[in-house]
N, C-alpha and C positions, 0 to 999 in steps of 0.2 A: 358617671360616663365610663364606659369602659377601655381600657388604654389597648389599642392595635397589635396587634401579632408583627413582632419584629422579624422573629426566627422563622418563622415559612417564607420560602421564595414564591416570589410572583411569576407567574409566566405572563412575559412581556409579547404578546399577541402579535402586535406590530411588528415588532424585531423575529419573531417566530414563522410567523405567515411566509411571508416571499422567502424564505432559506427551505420551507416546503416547497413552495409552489417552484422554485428555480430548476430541481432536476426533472421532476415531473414534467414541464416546460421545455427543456433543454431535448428531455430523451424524444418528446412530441416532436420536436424540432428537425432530431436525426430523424425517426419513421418519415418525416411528411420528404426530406430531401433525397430519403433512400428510394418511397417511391416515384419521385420525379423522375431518378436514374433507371426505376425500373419502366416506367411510362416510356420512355426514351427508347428503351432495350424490346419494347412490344411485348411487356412482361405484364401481367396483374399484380398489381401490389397486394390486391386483400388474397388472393391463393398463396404468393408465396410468403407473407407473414404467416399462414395460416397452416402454410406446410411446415413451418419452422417452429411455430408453436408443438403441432402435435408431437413431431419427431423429437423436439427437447421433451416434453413428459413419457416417451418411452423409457422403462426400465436399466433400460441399458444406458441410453442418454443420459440420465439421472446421475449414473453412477460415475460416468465419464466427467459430467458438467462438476460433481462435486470433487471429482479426480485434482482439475483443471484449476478447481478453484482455490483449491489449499495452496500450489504451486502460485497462483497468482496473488493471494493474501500475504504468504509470505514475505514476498516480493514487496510488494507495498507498505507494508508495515517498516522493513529493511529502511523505505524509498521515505517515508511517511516522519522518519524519526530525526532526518536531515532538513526537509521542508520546516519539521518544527523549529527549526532552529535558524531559517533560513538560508541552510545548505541545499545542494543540490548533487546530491550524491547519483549521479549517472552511472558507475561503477560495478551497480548490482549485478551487473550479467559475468563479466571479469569475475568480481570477488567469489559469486558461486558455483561460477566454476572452480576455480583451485582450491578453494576451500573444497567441492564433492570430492576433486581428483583426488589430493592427499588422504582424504579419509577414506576415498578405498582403496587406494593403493597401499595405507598401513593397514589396513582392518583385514585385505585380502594375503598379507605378506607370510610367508609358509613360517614365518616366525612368532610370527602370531597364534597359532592353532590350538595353545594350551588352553586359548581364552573360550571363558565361557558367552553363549549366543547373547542372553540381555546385554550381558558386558558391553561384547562388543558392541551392541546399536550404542550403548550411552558411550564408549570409543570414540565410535564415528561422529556422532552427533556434535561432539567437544570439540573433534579435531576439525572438523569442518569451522564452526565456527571460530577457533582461534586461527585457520589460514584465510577467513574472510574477512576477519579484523586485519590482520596482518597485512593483507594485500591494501584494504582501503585504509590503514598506517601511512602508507607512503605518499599519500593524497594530500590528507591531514598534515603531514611533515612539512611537506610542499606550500601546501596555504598559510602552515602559522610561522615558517622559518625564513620562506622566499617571495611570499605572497602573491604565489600562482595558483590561481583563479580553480576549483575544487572541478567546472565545468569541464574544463580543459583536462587536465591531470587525471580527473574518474574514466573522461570519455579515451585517452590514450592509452590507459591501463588497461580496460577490457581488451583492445587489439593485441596487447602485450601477455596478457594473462591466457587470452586464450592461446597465441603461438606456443606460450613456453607449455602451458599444459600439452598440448600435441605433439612438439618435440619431444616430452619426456615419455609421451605416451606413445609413438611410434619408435624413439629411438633407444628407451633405456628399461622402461618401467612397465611396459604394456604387454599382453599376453593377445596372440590368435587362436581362436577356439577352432578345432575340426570345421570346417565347410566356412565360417566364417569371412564374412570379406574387409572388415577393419580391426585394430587391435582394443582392447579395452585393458580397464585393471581384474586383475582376477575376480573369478568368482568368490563372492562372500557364501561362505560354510550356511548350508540350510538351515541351523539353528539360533543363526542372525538376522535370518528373513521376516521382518515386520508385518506379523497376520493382519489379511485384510478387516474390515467388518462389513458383516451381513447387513447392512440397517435399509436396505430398500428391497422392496418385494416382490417381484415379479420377474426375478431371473439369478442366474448363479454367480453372474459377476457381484465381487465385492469391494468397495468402498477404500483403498488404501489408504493403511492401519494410521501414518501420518500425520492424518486428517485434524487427529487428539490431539499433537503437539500443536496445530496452528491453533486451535482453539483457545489453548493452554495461552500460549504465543499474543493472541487477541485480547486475553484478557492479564495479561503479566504488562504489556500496553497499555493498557489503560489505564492502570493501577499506578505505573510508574511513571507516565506522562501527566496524569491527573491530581496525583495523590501521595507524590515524593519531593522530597528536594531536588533530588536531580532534576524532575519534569520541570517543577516550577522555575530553576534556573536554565535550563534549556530551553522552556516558551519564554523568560523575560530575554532573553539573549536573542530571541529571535523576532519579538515584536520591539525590541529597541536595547539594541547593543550598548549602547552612549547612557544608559541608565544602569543597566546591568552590570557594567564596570563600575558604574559610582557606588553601587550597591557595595560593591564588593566580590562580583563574579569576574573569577578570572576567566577571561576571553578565550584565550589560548588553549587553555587545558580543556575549555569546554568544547570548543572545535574539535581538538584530540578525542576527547571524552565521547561525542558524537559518533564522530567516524567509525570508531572503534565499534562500538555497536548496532551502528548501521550494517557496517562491515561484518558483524558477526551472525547477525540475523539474515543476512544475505546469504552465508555458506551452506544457511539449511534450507536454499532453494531446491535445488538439486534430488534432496536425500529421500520424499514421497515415491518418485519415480524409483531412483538406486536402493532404495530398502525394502519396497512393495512389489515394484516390476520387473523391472530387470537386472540387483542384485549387482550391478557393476554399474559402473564409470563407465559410457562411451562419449565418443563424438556426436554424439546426435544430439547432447543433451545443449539445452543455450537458448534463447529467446526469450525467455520469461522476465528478464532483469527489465528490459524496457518495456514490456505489457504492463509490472510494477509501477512503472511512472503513470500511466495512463490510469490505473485501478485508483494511484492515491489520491491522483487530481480528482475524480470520478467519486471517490467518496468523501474528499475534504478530511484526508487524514484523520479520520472519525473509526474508533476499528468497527464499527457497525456499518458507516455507510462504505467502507471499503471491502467488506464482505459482501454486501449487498454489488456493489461495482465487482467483485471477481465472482458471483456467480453471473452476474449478465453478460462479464466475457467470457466464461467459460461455455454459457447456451450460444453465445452469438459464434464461438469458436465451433461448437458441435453444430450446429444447424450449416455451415460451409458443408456439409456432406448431402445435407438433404437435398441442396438448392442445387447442385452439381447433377443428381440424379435425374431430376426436374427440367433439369436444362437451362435453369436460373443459372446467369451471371454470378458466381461467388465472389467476385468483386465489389457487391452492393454489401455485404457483412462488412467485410474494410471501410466502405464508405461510412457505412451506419456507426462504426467504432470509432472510426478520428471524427465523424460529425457528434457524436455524444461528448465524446471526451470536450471538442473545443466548444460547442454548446454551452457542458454545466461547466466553462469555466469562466464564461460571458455572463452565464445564470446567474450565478454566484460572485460573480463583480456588480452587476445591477442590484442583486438584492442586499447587497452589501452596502450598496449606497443608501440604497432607500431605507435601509435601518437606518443609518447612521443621520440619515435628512431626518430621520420623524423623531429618532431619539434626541439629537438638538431641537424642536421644537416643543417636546416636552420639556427638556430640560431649560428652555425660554421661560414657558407658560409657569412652571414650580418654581423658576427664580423671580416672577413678578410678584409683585406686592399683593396679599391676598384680600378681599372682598373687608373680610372681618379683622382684619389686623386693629390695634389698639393707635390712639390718634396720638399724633404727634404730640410731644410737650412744648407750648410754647415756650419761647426765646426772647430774651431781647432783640437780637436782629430781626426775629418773626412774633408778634407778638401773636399775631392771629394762625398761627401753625394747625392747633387742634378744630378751629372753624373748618382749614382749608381741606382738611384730611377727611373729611366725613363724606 
């Protein structure tokens, strides 16, 4: 008789199935509500899905939708590395900013000039994320010193972080270009300007250059969440704290340790736009940090399904132009975005359960006594054991 394959993994069908079928579901869920609002609005639903579909595979769209989507991967992965941990770092939007502002404000600085162009991007890239650690530092401080709540302290820093970047940027540090109507940081030297890529066909726009790092980014995540000690102690810390210390994971540091990196992959929200489009730091830049939340919940902190959730924000972002033209309500894309988001996150609670009900009922059935088991030895207090066991 041959003895079973221990080392290959089974894929448990049961436990599989509904974590499919849940976004699938969920995002059904957003279309069928969007087009109530549009039923409502004296809209068709099947024309303006339909207008939204073609205008996302235009050329140009493509390139926008992929533009959008690196900005909003980052983001999430930033958002994705606290959730592991059962933090909730709200702060993304704060920390990438000050992290972009300072790295162009030093990268742009007339004292800088001797430096050579790659230099500088790996400059910018460092300094940005050691002022988004920094900034989400003081968060971290906050929860392991005073134990204020990381919600509260991430969500006040962004009001803070953006003021102070404004002030310094209209009162100290910020330059007016000719005809301009706000200040930004200097222009960065054309030979630190991040070439786009050609990778889509049918028009001259290109792909900012970016793109590489989140990929990179995507998979330095999953590697290190999956496949290090750090991950393994950051998810035991986060699916049960009260073990992870018996273990021997210090708490604290790992809070710290967290932040830090949340914090630091946050400051290179910013730098696709500032490195590929417009070369400086303005005011305009800011929103993406809390799109981040909505992407990670949306892919289940997974860097594939979070990919997958920033490119459908980013078409559901680009098609708000088509519907505008159309005469569609672009307020049904918002609807459709907070209904997906709160959808797969009901999805993904049901299906969670329902694993969890059928995996204890296998684990019932394999703890019963099996058909063929060997009979009892009788006992003095039973003499008749092995009769009864048959």
């Amino acid at each position: 008789m041959t003895a079973p394959v221990t080392g290959a993994r089974r894929i448990d069908l049961g436990k599989l199935l509904p974590q499919l079928i849940a976004p699938v579901a969920a995002l059904a869920l957003a279309a069928a509500i969007s087009s109530i609002a549009l039923l409502i609005s004296d809209k068709d639903p099947i024309n303006a899905f339909k207008q939204m579909y073609d205008f996302g595979l235009t050329p140009d769209s493509q390139v926008e939708i992929l533009n959008k989507a690196s900005e909003f991967y980052i983001a999430a992965v930033a958002v994705a590395i606290g959730f592991k941990m059962g933090l909730f770092n709200i702060g993304v939007e704060g920390q990438s900013k000050v992290g972009a502002f300072f790295a162009g404000a030093l990268a742009s600085a007339s004292f800088m000039s001797w430096m050579p162009g790659p230099l500088r991007i790996v400059l910018i890239i460092v300094v940005a994320m050691i002022f988004g650690a920094l900034w989400s530092l003081i968060a971290a401080l906050l929860k392991t010193q005073r134990g204020v709540s990381e919600v509260i302290s991430t969500l006040m820093l962004n009001a803070i972080g953006g003021l102070v970047v404004t002030w310094l940027l209209n009162e100290h540090w910020g330059v007016q270009e000719p005809g301009a109507q706000i200040k930004t940081t200097g222009i960065l030297p054309e030979n630190s300007w991040m070439p786009g890529l050609p990778i889509v066909s049918g028009t001259d726009q290109k792909v900012l250059g970016f793109l590489v790092i989140a990929v990179i980014l995507g998979v330095v995540y999953w590697f290190g969440i999956g496949r290090t000690r750090f991950g393994f102690d950051l998810r035991a810390t986060g699916y049960n704290p009260s073990a992870a210390v018996a273990s021997g994971v210090d708490a604290k540091r790992m809070v710290i340790t967290a932040m830090l990196v949340s914090g630091a992959i946050a400051g290179l929200v910013n730098l696709p736009r500032m490195l590929g489009e417009s070369h400086t730091y303005t005011e305009g830049f800011g929103g993406i940090g809390f799109t981040g939340i909505a992407v990670a919940l949306l892919g289940r902190n997974h860097p594939i399904g979070m990919a997958l959730g920033a490119l459908l924000w980013g078409f559901l972002g680009r098609s708000q132009l088509i519907l505008d033209l159309e005469g569609i309500p672009k307020e049904i894309v918002l609807i459709m975005q907070g209904v997906a988001v709160l959808s797969v996150v009901i999805a993904y609670e049901l299906a969670a359960r329902i694993g969890r009900r059928a995996q204890q009922k296998r684990v019932g059935v394999a703890t019963a006594a099996p058909a063929g088991s060997a009979p009892l030895a009788p006992t003095a207090e039973n003499p008749t054991a092995a009769e009864e066991s048959k």
